[in-house]
LOVOPA-199313 format. One record per atom (N, C-alpha, C): x, y, z. Coordinates in steps of 0.1 Angstrom, whole numbers, plus 5000, padded with zeros to 4 digits. Each point is the difference from the previous one (the first is absolute). Layout:
% residues N
XYZ/...
//
This chain:
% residues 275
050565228889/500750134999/501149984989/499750134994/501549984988/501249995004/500849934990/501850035005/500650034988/500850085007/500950104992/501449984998/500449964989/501249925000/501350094988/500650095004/500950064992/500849904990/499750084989/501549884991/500950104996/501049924989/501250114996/499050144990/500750074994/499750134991/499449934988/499250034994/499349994989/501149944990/499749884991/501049974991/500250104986/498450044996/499650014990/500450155002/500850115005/501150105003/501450014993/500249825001/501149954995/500249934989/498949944998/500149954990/498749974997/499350064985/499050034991/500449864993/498649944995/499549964987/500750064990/500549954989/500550024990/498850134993/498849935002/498850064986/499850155013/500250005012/500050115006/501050105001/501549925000/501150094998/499950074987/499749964989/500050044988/498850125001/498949995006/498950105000/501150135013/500549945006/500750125009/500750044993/501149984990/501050074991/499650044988/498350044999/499750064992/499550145002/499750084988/499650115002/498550034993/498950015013/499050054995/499650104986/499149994993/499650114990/499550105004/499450035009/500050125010/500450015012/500250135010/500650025007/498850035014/500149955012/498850035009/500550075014/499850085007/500850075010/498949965010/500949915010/499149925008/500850075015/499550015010/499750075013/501149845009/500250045008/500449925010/499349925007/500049895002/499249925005/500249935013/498949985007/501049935012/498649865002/500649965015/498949875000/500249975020/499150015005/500249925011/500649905002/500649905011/500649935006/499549905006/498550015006/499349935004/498549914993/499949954989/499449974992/499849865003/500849895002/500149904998/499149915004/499650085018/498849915004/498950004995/499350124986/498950014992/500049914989/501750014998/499749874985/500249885002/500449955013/499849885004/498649975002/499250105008/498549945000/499450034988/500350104991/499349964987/500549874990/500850005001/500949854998/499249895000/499549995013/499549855005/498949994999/498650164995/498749985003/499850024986/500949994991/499650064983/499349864999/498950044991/498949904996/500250014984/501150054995/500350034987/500449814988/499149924995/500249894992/501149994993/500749884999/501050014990/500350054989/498649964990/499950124990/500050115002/499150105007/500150185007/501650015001/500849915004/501350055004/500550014991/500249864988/500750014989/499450104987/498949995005/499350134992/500350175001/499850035010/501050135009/501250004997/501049885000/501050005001/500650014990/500149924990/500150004989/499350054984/499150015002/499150044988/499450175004/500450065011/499850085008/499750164989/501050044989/499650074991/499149954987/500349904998/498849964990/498549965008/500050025011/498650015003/499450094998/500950145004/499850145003/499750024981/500850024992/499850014985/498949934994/499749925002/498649934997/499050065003/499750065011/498650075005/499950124990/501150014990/499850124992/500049964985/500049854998/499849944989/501750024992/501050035006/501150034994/500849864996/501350034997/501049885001/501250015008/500849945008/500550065003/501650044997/499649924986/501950044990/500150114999/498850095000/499550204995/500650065012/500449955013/500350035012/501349994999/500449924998/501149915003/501850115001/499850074993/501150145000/499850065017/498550075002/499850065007/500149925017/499849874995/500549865011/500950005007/500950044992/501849974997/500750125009/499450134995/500550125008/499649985016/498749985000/499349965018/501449935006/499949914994/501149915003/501549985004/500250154992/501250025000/500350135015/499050055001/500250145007/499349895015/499249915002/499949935009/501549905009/500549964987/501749915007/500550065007/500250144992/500550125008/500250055013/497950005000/500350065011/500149875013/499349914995/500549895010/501549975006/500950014988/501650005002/500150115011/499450094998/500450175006/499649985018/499049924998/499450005022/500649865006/500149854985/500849905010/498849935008/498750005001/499649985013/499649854999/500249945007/499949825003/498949994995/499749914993/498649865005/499449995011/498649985002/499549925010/500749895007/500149934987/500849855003/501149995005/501050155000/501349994998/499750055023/499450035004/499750065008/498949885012/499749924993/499049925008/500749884996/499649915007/500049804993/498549995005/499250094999/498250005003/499649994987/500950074991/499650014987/500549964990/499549934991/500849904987/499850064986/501050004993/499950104982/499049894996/499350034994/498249934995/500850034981/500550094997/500350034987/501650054993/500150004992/501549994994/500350164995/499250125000/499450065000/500650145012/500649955010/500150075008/501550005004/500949994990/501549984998/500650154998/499650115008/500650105004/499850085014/500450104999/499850045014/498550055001/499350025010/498150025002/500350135000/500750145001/499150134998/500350044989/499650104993/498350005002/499449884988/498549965001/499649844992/500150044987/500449934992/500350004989/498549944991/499049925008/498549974998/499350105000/500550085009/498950115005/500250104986/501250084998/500750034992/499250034985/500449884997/499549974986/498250015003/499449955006/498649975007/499150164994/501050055013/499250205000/500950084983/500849974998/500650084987/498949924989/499849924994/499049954993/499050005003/499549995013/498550054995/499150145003/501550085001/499950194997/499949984990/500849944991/500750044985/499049954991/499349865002/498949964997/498550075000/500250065014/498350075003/499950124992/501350084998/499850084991/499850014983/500149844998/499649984987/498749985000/499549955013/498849925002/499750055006/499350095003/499450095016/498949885004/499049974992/499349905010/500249865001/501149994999/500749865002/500750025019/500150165003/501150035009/499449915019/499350024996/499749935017/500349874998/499649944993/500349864993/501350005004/500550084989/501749985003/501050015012/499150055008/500450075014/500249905010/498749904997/499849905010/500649885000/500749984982/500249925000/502050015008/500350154998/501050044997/500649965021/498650025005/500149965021/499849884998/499649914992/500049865004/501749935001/500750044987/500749974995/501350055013/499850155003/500950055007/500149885014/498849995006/499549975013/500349844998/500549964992/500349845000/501149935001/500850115002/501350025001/500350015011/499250055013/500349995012/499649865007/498749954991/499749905004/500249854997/501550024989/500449924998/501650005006/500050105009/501450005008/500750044993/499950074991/501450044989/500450185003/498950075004/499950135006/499750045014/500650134996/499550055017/498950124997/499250045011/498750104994/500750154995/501150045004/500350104998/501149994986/500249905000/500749934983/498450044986/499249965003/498850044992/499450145000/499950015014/499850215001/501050084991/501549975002/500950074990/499549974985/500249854997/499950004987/498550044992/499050025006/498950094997/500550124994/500650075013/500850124994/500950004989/500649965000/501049954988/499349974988/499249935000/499050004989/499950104993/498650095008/499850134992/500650054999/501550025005/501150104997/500249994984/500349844995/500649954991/498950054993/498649955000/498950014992/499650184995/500650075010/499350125001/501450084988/501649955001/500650014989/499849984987/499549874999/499749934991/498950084990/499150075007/498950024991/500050164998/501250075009/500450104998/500349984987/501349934998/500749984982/499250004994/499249905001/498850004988/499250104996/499850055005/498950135002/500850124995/501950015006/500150044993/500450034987/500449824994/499850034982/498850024992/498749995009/499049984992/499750144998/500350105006/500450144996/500749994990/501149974999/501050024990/499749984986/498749865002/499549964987/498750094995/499950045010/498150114998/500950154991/501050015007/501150144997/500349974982/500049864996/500849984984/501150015001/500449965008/501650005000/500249874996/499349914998/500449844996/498449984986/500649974992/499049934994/499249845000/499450024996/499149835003/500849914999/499549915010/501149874988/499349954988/499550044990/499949994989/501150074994/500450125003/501150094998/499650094985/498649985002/499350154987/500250095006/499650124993/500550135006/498450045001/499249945011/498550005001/499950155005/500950105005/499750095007/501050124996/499550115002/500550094995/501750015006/500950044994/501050065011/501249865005/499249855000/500449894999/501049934989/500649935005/501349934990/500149894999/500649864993/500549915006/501249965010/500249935006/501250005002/501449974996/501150095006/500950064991/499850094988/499750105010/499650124986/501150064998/500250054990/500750104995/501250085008/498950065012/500850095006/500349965012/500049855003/500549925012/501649944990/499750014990/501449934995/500850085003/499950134997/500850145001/500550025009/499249935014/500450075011/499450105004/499450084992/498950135005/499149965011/499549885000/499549975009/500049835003/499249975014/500949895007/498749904987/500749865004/499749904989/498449965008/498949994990/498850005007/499849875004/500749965016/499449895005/499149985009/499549915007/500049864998/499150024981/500349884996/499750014984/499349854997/498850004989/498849925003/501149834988/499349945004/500649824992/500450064990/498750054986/499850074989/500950044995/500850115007/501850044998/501149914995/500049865004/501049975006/500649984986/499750034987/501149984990/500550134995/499650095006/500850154992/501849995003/500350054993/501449994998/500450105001/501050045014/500650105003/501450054984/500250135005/500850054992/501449945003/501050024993/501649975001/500150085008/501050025016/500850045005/501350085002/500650034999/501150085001/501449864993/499349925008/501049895000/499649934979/499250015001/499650024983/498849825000/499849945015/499649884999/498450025008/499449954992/498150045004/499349895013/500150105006/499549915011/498749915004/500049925003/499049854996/498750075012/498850044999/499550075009/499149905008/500249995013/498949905007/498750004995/499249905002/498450034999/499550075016/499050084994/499050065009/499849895007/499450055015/499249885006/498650095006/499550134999/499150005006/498850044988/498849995005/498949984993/499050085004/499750144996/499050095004/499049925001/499049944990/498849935008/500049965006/501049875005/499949895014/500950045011/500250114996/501350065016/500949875004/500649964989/500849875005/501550014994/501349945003/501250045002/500850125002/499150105017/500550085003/501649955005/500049885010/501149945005/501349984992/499449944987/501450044987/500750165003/499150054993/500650145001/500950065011/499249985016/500750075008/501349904998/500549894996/501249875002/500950094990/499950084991/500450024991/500250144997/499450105014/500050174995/501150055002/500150104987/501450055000/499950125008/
//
């Protein structure tokens, strides 16, 4: 029979990781409106026996555990530095909401159960595995539609190892499912909606020819004026045009573009930087 052994309040409430606190005092590149979440009270006796009957190998764990998104990015032949922005935000809107519910550890809640990984140095709702798991491989399958079951399965392995390595509770992985697609379903909203913006000509290629009728480079003419707003996000190609003198009579040194119509890459710059 299990025993159930109360400890003090979760440390990791009180005191975060450095590389965690720093992802909690940041601010996401987009913004996600997430629902209230709650969690049962009674969980413990399930992850203690999933606990003890996981048939999961040292490698499966450290593989799950650690290498857990570059498993998922592989099955789509990617890398996962291309991710690595969109990583960052999961990440950041996950600390969050963990800071936000506080909820203990298995471990913190049992001495049935021992931390297996270094990995699990904040509070458990909602998983931060799970999280990243289901937001990548929505975000993925829509690049890949027939990669998506693939991605799906691998995305429950990953989730589900987490309970069975004592670090989660079942209803810590149910949320962060949700949480996922929330994030994921933002995420490709943005995108979708500048790929309108770029079908519309409102941005020219990043070659920055004037391939299309009605199209400019960036920093045209009548964005200098003010007549109209300055055409961003704006492609590499730009990055040496030379704004006009100022009022102040000193020419302002203009950032490089970071996003790239063909490869849909450095949306994350942009939002860091929108005026």
């Amino acid at each position: 029979m299990w025993k159930l052994i109360l400890k003090e309040d979760s440390m990791w409430v009180k005191k975060l990781p450095k590389s965690k606190q720093k992802l909690f005092e940041s601010t996401p590149s987009f913004e996600v409106d997430f629902p209230e979440l709650t969690y049962p009270d009674n969980e413990i006796a399930k992850v203690i026996q999933m606990y003890k009957n996981s048939k999961l190998s040292e490698k499966e764990k450290r593989d799950l555990d650690k290498n857990n998104n570059k498993m998922l990015i592989k099955i789509v032949g990617e890398d996962k530095s291309d991710w690595e922005d969109f990583i960052k935000d999961i990440d950041i809107h996950t600390i969050k909401l963990k800071m936000k519910y506080g909820r203990k550890r298995p471990y913190e809640v049992s001495d049935e159960i021992d931390s297996q990984t270094d990995t699990d140095d904040s509070p458990s709702f909602p998983s931060g595995h799970a999280i990243e798991a289901y937001a990548l491989a929505k975000v993925l399958g829509n690049k890949y539609p027939d990669k998506q079951k693939e991605l799906n399965n691998m995305a429950q392995r990953i989730a589900l190892s987490r309970v069975q390595m004592g670090s989660h509770y079942p209803s810590d992985i149910k949320a962060g499912e949700k949480v996922g697609n929330l994030i994921a379903d933002k995420y490709l909203s943005i995108n979708k909606s500048w790929q309108n913006i770029l079908v519309k000509d409102w941005v020219s290629c990043s070659s920055c020819t004037d391939d299309k009728k009605g199209t400019e480079p960036c920093g045209r003419k009548d964005a200098s004026k003010g007549t109209k707003r300055r055409c961003r996000p704006t492609c590499g190609a730009c990055k040496d045009y030379k704004r006009r003198a100022g009022k102040s009579g000193k020419k302002k040194k203009r950032k490089a573009g970071t996003f790239d119509r063909e490869e849909d890459k450095g949306l994350h710059g942009w939002f860091e930087r929108r005026g």
